[in-house]
C-alpha positions in Angstrom: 1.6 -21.3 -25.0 2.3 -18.4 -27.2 -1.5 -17.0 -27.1 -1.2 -17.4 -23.6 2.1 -15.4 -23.8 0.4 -12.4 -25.5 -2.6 -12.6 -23.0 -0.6 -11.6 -20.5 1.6 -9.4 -22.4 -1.6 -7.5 -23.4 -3.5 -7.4 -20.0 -0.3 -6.0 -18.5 0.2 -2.9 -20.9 -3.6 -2.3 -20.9 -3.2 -2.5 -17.0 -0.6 0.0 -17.1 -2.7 2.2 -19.5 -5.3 2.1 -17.5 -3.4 3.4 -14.6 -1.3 5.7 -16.1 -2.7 9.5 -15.6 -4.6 10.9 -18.8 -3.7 14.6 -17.9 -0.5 16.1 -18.7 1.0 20.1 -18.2 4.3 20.5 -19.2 7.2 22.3 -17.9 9.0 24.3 -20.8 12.1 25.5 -21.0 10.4 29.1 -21.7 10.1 28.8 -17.7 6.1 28.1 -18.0 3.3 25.7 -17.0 1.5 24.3 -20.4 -1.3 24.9 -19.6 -0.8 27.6 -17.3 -4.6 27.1 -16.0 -6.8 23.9 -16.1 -9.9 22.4 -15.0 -10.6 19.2 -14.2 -12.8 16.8 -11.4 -12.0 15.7 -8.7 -10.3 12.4 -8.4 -8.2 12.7 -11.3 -4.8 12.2 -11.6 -2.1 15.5 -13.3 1.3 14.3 -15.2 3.8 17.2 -14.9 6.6 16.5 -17.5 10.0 18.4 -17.8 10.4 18.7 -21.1 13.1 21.3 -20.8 16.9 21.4 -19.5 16.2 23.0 -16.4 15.2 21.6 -13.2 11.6 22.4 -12.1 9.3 21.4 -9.0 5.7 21.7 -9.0 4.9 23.2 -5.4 1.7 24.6 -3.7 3.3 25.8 0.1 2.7 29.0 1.1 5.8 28.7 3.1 7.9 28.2 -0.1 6.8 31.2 -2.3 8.5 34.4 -2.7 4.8 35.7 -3.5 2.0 34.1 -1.0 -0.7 35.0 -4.2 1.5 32.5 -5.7 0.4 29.4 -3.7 -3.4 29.0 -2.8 -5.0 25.7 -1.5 -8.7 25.0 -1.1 -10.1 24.6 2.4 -9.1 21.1 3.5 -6.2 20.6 0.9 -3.1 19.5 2.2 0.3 21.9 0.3 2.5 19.9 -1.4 5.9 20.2 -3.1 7.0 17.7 -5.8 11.1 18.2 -4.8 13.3 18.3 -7.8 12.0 17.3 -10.9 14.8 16.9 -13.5 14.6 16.9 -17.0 13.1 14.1 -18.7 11.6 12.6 -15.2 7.8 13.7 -14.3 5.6 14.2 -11.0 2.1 13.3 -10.2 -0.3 14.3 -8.1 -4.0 12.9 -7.6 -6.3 16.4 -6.5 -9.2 14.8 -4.5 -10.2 18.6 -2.5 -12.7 21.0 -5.1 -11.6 24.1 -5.4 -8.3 26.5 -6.7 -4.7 25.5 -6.3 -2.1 28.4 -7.3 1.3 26.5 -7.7 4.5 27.5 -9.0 7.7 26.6 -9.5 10.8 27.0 -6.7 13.7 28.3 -8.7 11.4 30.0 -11.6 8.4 31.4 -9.4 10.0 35.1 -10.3 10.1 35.4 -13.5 6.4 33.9 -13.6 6.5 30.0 -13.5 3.0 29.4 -12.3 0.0 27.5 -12.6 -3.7 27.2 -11.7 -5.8 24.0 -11.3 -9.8 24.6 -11.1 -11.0 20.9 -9.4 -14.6 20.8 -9.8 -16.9 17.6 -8.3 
């Protein structure tokens, strides 16, 4: 009973592992993206963490951004906006659309709170 237990103890973290995205930027509390500009292919997953005090959103609407340079979508990419993320708590977003996003941040897009993500095939 007890192997059988730890069988299923086991299958479930590696199950959550497994699903659990392997890319992560952080948001500082120096007001940046880290990294500020990644590459990665399409079909995989970002982790944005909040590692500062302040609350952040990672956002990619045109409509939102005090600068439109500031939010760019490939052809066929949908904008998004995470909403609040407070501090400690985390957004993800699965980028399936090659090409350049340009994203920012809501309350800290002025004094330069941006990011870029390269999606390649």
């Amino acid at each position: 009973m007890n192997k059988l237990l730890f069988l299923v103890a086991l299958t479930s973290v590696l199950g959550l592992a497994a699903d659990a995205p392997g890319i992560t930027i952080r948001m500082t509390s120096s007001y940046e993206f880290a990294p500020k500009t990644l590459t990665i292919k399409a079909g995989d997953t970002i982790l944005w963490k909040n590692d500062s005090s302040a609350v952040h959103t990672v956002t990619d609407d045109p409509a939102l951004a005090s600068a439109k340079q500031d939010a760019t979508t490939p052809p066929g990419a949908e904008p998004f906006n995470s909403g609040p993320v407070e501090p400690g708590k985390q957004y993800s977003r699965t980028f399936a659309v090659p090409g350049t996003y340009k994203y920012f941040c809501v309350p800290h897009e002025v004094v330069g709170m941006v990011g870029t993500i390269v999606v390649t095939k």
